[in-house]
Wavefront OBJ file of the C-alpha trace (Angstrom):
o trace
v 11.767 43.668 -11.934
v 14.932 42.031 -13.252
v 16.882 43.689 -10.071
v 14.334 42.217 -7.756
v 15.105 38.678 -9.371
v 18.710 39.328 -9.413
v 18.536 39.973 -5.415
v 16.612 36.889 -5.098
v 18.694 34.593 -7.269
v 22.262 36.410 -4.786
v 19.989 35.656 -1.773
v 19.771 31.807 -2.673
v 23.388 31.372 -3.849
v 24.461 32.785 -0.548
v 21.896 31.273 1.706
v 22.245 27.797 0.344
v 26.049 28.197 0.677
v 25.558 28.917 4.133
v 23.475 26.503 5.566
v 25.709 23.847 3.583
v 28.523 25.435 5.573
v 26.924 25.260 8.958
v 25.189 21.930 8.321
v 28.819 20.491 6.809
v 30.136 22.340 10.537
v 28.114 20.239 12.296
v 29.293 16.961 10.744
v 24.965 16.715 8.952
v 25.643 14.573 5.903
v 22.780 13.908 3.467
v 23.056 10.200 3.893
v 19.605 8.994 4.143
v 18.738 6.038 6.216
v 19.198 2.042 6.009
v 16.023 -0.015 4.596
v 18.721 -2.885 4.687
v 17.601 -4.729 7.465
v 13.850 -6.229 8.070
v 14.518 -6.915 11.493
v 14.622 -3.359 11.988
v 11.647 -2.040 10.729
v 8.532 -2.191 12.530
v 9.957 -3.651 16.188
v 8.326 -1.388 18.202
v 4.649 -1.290 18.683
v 3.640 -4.987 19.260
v 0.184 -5.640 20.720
v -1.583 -2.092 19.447
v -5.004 -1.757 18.817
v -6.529 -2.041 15.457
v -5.313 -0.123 12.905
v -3.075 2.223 15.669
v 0.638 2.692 15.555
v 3.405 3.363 17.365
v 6.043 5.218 15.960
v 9.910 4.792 16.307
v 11.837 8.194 17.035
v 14.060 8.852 14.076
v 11.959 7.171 11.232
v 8.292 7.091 12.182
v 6.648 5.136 9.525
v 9.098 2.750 8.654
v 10.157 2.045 12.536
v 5.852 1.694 12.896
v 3.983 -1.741 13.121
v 0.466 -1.848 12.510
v -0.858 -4.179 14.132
v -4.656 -5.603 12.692
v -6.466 -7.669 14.750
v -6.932 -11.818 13.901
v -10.153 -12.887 12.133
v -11.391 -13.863 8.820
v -10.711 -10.446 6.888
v -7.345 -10.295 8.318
v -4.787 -9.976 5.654
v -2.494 -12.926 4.830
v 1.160 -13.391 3.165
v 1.855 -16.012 1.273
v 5.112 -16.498 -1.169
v 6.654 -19.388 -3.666
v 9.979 -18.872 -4.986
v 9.819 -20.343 -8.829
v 13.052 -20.727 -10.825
v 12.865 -19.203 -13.602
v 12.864 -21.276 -17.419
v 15.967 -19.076 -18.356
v 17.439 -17.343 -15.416
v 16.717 -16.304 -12.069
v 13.527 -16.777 -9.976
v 10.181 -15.389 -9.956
v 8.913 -14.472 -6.567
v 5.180 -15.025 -6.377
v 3.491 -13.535 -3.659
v -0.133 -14.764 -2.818
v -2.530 -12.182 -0.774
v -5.877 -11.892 0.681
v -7.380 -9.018 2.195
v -4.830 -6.899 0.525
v -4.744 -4.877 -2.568
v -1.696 -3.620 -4.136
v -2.322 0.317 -4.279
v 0.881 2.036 -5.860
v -1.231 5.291 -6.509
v -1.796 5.903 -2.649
v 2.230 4.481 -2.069
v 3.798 6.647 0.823
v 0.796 8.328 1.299
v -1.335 7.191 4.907
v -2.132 4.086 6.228
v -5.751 3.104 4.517
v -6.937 -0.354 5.995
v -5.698 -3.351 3.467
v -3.840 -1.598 0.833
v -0.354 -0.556 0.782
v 2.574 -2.574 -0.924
v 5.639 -4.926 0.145
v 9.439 -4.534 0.913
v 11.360 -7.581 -1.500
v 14.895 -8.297 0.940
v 17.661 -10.631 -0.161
v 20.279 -11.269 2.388
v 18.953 -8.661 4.413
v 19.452 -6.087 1.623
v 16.042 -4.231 0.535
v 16.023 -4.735 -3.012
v 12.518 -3.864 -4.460
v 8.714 -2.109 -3.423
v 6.333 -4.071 -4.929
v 3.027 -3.208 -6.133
v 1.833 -6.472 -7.746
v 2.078 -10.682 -7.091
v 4.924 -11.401 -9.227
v 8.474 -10.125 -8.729
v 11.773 -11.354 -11.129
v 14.743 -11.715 -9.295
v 17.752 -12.053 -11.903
v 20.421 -13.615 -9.952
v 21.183 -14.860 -6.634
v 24.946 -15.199 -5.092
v 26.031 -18.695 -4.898
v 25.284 -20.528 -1.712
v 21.913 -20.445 0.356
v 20.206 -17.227 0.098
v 17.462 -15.599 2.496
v 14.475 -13.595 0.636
v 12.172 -12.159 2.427
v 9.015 -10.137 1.830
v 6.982 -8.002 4.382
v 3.764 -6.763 3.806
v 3.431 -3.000 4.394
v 1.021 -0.335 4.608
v 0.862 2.649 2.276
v 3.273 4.544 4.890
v 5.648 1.629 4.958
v 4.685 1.013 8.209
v 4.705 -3.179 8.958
v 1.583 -4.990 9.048
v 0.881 -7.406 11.705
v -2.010 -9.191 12.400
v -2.262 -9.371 16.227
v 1.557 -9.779 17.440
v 2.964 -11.872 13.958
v 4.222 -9.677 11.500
v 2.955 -10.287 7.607
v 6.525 -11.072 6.703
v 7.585 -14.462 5.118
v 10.945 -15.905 4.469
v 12.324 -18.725 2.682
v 16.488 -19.941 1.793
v 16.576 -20.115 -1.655
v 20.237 -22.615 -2.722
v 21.781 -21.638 -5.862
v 24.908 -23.986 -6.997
v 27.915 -22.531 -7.455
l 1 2 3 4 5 6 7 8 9 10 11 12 13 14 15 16 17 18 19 20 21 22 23 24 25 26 27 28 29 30 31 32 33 34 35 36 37 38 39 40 41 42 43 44 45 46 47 48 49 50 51 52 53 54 55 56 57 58 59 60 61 62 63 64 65 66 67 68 69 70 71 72 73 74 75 76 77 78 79 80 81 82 83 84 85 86 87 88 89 90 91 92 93 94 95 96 97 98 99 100 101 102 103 104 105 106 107 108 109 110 111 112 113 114 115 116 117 118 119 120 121 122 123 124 125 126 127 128 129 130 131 132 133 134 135 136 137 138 139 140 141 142 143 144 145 146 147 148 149 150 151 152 153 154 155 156 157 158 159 160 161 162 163 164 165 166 167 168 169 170 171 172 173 174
C-alpha cells in the first residue's frame, strides 16, 4: 500500500512539472481574465428572446446578455449615491423584480435572481448580494460608478435591448 501511494505521489510531482513545462513552452500564463471594463461584458447578444443568451467565445457567461422582455414584471435598476456621515459613500441600489440570491451566485441563470457588478472608473470593485454597498474613498476629481445588474452566471441583464446598468459621476474635492 504505502509503495502504491509513493508511485502516485512521483507520478504527480512529475506530471505537474511537466505540463507546467509545456504550458510555460507555449507562453500559457495563469492570468485570468479582465472584469475591468463594463463596456465589455455582455455586448453581444442584443435583441434575444426571453430568457436566451448568446455567448461570447472566450468567456461565455460574462461576454452573455440576457435579454428579458419589457412589461410590468420586468426587472428594474435603480441607484443613489449617499455620502457618507464620516467617510465615503454608500451606494444604494433600489430593485424590483429582482432578488439578491448569493446562495445560487455563479451557478445558472434562474429568471430574476442573480447579483450585481459595483465598477468605479471602469475598475470592477465589488459583487453584490444586497441594496446597500460602502464605498470608502473615491480619487479626487469626478468619478464614474457604475452598477449592472447580473444574472446568477454573471451574464448581463437587459430588458429588451437596454441593459440593467446605471451610472452616475460622483465629484469628490481635492
Amino acid at each position: 500500500m504505502s509503495r502504491s501511494l509513493a508511485l502516485f505521489g512521483i507520478g504527480l510531482v512529475f506530471g505537474g512539472g511537466i505540463g507546467f513545462l509545456v504550458a510555460a513552452g507555449n507562453g500559457i500564463t495563469l492570468d485570468g481574465h479582465d472584469h475591468g471594463d463594463p463596456m465589455a461584458h455582455g455586448v453581444a447578444g442584443h435583441g434575444t428572446a426571453h430568457g436566451e443568451m448568446k455567448m461570447g467565445a472566450a468567456h461565455a457567461s460574462h461576454d452573455a446578455i440576457i435579454s428579458l422582455p419589457a412589461g410590468t414584471d420586468a426587472p428594474r435598476l435603480d441607484v443613489a449615491m449617499i455620502p457618507d456621515p464620516v467617510s465615503g459613500w454608500n451606494l444604494h441600489l433600489m430593485v424590483q423584480n429582482f432578488r439578491f440570491a448569493p446562495e445560487h451566485a455563479s451557478s445558472t441563470h434562474v429568471l430574476g435572481e442573480g447579483h450585481a457588478h459595483v465598477y468605479v472608473n471602469g475598475t470592477k470593485i465589488a459583487r453584490l448580494y444586497g441594496p446597500w454597498f460602502h464605498i470608502t474613498e473615491l480619487p479626487a476629481g469626478d468619478n464614474e460608478v457604475t452598477v449592472t445588474l447580473t444574472a446568477n452566471d454573471h451574464s448581463q441583464l437587459a430588458v429588451g435591448d437596454k441593459p440593467l446598468r446605471q451610472t452616475m459621476t460622483v465629484s469628490v474635492a481635492p
